[in-house]
N, C-alpha and C positions, 0 to 999 in steps of 0.2 A: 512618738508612736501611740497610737489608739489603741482600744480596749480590744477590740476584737480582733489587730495586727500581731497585739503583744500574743493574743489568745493561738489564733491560727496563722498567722505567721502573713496574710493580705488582710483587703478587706473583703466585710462580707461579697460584695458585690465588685469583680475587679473592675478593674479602665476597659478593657477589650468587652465586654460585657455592655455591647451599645443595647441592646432589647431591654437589660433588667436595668440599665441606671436611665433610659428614655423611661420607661414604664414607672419608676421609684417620681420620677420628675413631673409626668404626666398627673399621676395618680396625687402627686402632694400639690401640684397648682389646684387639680379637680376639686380639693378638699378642703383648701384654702379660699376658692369663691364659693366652697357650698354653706362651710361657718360661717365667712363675712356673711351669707343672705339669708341664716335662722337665726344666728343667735347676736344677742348684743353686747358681749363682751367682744367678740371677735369683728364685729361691725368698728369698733372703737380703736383695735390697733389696725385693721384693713386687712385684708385679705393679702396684698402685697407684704407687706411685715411678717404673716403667717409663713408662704409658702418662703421666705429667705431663713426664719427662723430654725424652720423643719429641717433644711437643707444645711444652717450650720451644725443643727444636733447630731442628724445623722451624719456626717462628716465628719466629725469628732468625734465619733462613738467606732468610727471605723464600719460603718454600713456600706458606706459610697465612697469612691478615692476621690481625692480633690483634682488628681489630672486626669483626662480623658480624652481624644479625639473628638466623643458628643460634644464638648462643654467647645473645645477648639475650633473644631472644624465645622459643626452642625448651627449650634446656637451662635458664636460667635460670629461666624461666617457667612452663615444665612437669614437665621432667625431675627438676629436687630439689624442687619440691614432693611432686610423685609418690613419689619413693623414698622418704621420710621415713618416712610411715605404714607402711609394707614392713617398713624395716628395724625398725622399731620393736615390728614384731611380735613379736619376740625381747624384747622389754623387761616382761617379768612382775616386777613389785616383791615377789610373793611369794614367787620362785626365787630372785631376782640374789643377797640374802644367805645364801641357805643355800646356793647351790653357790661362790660367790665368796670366803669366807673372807676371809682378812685383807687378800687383795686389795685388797677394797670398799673396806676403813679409807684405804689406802694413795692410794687413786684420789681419795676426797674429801678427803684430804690433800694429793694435789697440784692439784686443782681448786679448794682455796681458798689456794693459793700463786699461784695462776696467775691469778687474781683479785684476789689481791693484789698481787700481780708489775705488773701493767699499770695500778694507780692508781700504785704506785711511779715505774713506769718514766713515765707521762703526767705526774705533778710533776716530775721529774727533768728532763724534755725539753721541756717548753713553753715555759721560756723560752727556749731555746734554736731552737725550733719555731717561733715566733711571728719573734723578730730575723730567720731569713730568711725575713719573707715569707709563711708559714704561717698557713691559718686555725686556730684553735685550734679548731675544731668539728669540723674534718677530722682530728686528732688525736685528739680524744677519739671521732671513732665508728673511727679504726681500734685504740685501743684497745679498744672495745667488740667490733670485727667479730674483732680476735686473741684475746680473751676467751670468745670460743663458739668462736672453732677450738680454743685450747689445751687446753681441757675436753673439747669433743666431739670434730667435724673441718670439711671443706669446708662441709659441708652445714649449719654453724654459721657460717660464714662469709658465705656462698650468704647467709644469712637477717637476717644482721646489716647486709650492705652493702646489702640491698635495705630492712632498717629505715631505714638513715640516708640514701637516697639517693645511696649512692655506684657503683652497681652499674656496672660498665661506665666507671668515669671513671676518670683519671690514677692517684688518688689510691688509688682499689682496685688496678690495676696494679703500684705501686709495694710495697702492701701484701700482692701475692703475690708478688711477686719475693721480699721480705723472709722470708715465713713459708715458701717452698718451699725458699728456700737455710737458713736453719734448721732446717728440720724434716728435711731429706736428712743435713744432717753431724750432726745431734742423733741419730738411729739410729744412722750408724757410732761415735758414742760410747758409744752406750748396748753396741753389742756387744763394742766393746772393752772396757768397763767388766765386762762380763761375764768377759771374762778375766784380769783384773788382779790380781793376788795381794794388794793391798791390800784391795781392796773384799771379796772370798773369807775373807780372816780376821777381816771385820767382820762377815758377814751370813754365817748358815746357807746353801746350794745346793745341798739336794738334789737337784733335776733336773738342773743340770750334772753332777755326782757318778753320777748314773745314766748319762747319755749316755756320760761319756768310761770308766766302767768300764766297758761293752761289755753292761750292765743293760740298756736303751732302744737300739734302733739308731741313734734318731737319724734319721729320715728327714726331708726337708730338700724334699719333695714336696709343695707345695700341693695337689696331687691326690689325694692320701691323705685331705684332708678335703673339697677342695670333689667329691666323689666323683657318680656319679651315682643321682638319686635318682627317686623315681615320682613324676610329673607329668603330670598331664592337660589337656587342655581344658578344663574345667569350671574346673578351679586357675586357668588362667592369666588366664581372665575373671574369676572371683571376685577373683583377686590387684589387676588393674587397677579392676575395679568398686568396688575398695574404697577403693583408696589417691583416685584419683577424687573419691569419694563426701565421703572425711575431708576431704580440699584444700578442695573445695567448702560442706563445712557449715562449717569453720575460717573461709572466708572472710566469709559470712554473719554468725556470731556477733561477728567481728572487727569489721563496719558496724556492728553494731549499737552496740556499744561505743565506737565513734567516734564514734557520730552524738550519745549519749547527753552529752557533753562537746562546752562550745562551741570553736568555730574559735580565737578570739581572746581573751585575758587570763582563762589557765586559771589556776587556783589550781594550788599544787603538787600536790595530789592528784589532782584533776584531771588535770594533766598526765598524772600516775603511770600513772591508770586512760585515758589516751588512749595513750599509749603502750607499754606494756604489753598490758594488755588489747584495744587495740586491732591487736596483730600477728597475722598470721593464722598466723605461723608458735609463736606459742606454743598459740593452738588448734590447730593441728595436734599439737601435742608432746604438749597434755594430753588430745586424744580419745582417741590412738592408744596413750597409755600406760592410760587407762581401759579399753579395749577387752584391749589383751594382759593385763593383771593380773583381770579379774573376767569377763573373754567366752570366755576360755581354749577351755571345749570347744563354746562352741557356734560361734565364730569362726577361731580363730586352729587351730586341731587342723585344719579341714576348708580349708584354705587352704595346699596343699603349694607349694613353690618361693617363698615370698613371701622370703625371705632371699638367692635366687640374682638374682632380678629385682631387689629392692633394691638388690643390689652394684653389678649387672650398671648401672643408672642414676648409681649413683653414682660409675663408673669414665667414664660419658661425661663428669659433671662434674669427674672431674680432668682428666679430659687438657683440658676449659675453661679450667681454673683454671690450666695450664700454658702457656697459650698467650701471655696478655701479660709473663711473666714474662721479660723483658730486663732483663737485668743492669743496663745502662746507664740503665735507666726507674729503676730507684730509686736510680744516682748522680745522678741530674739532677733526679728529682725529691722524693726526702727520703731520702737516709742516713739520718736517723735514725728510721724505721721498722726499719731493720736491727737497728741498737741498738734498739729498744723490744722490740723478737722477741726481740732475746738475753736483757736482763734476764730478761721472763717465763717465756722458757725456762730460765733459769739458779734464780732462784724456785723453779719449778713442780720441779724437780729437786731442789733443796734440800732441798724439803717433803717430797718422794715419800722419799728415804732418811732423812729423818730419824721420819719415822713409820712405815715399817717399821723401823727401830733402835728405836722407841718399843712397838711393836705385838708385835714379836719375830719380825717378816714374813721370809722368804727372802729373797736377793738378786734372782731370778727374779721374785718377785711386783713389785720396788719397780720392776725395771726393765720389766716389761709393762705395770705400773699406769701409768709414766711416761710410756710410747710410746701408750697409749690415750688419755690428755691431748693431748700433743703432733698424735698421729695420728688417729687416732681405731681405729677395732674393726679394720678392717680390715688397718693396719698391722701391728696390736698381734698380732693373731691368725696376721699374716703371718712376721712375729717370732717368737713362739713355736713355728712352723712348724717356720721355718728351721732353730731353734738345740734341734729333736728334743724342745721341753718339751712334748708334745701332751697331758699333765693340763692345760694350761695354757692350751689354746687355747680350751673352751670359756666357762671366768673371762674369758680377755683380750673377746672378743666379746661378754660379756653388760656387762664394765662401759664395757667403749667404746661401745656403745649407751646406759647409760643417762646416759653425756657428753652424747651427740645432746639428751637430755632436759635433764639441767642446763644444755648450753651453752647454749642458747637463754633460759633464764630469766636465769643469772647475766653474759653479754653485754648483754641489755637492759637489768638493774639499772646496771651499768657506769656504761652510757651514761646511765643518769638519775641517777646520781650525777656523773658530769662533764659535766652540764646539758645534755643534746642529747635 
């Protein structure tokens, strides 16, 4: 129970209360890109880390309930569907390697660590899962549900917990607690590790090497990139008409493919192609990457702010994603989700430095390729912000979107590999 439950017996602001917890949601995104773009402490953890941060305090202070129709039916049901094709607009297969260099290698390096990390980590803890209590099918889709975040981000999560039915239950709770207390202290490592004289005399650093000899100023202003740009009317309906439009045909193609596969004693392939093919959210991923890689000028050129609206959705779904995240939700109801986030984490890191040492990558590439895993575009870009690497922010953003792409296919593989 929370401070202000135990006080007056709810919270301040109840579930049926859609105006004041929209407006609490609204106003903590607003104020979480207005710190990321003055000050530079707040440029450093991202604006994304803020508004989840806010959203766990007040959550646990009993301001805000952790369940609600908004968070269910609003954000989860429309809002990251919607963003999805947005941000994906950014996703041309014919750019991402020729501006991303050895990034790329390093990003799919650690995207099938981190793939690997979470079969690991799900043999390692089942039995152990299972002795207290634990369905083993709710382990295996939050292995799947951390398998689209560690690659992409939320919005691989968002897709995964709504594949296995977990969207809204305990079990998702517990499993953001897990992945938001990881993925906060995994950044401050990643920057420390930036400074570290061991890591420095392993990996080349040009970009830090520019910054601290007075080469690059270093500006530490998300404002500097999210800058303003030309936007009209016409953009901002083409923008929603579109993403829309994809949701909608994604879901259609999705029945079909369901319906084409019986309800009961599917063969494995079967299964595969009900599963898989049956997600709306992997139709979403493959229209919208068809669209940006071969509609380029007749699409995507004439559709200005689709990248600002994308974030701008996808910041309402963190501070969601922040809300059930009590600490106490996942001593109570599975520690070892904590553990399963760290292996992967620890994995997905291994991979990422060991293939730049292999690649002959920067130390700056392995550590944005790693936070674009972990985080997904936005962190990663928030990151290279901060720490003045700005060659680096338009790579971190192109390959942490095309996460948003892999995570969704290789989350669902996951999970048809550890039979759900």
């Amino acid at each position: 129970m929370t401070l202000m439950e135990s006080l007056f017996g709810t919270t301040l602001i109840t579930a049926d209360n859609t105006w004041g917890l929209l407006g609490i949601m609204c106003v903590t995104v607003a104020l979480s890109i207005w710190l990321e773009q003055t000050y530079k402490w707040a440029s450093k953890v991202s604006g994304a880390i803020i508004a989840l941060i806010i959203a766990m305090f007040a959550a646990n202070i009993g301001i805000i309930p952790v369940n609600s129709p908004l968070y269910d039916d609003i954000v989860w049901g429309f809002i990251v569907p919607m963003g999805i094709p947005l941000l994906l607009l950014q996703c041309n297969l014919n750019k991402i390697g020729k501006l991303t260099g050895k990034m790329l290698i390093v990003f799919l390096m650690g995207a099938a660590g981190t793939t690997i990390g979470a079969l690991i980590a799900f043999n390692m803890l089942k039995g152990a899962y299972v002795a207290n209590g634990g369905n083993i099918n709710d382990l295996a889709g939050v292995a799947s549900m951390m398998t689209g975040s560690y690659i992409g981000g939320g919005v691989n999560f968002a897709a995964m917990a709504d594949a296995h039915g977990l969207k809204g239950t305990d079990i998702a709770a517990a499993a953001t607690v897990a992945d938001n207390l990881l993925m906060a202290a995994y950044f401050f490592v990643l920057i420390f590790i930036a400074g570290m004289k061991w890591f420095r005399n392993k990996f080349s650093h040009p970009y830090i090497d520019a910054v601290e000899s007075g080469m690059d100023t270093g500006k530490t202003q998300a404002a500097s990139f999210w800058s303003r740009k030309d936007i009209s009317l016409k953009d901002i309906s083409f923008n929603i008409a579109y993403s829309v439009a994809v949701v909608w045909a994604s879901t259609i193609i999705a029945d079909i493919f369901m319906g084409m596969v019986p309800a009961d004693n599917r063969t494995v392939f079967q299964d595969f192609v009900y599963k898989f093919f049956g997600s709306q959210y992997v139709w979403i991923t493959t229209i919208s990457v068809i669209v940006a890689t071969f509609f380029t000028k007749q699409v995507v050129e004439k559709m200005n702010g689709s990248q600002e609206i994308g974030t701008y959705l996808i910041y309402l779904f963190l501070f969601v994603i922040g809300v059930p995240a009590n600490i106490m939700t996942v001593i109570n109801k599975s520690p070892l989700f904590l553990v399963l986030c760290f292996i992967m984490v620890v994995v997905n890191m291994t991979f990422c430095f060991i293939g730049a040492k292999l690649c002959k990558a920067s130390l700056e590439d392995a550590i944005i390729a790693s936070n674009a895993n972990i985080g997904g575009p936005t962190t990663a870009a928030g990151m290279a912000i901060s720490q003045g690497w700005t060659a680096l922010v338009g790579p971190a953003m192109l390959v942490g979107v095309l996460g948003y792409v892999i995570g969704n296919y290789m989350g669902t593989l996951v999970g048809i590999i550890l039979g759900i």
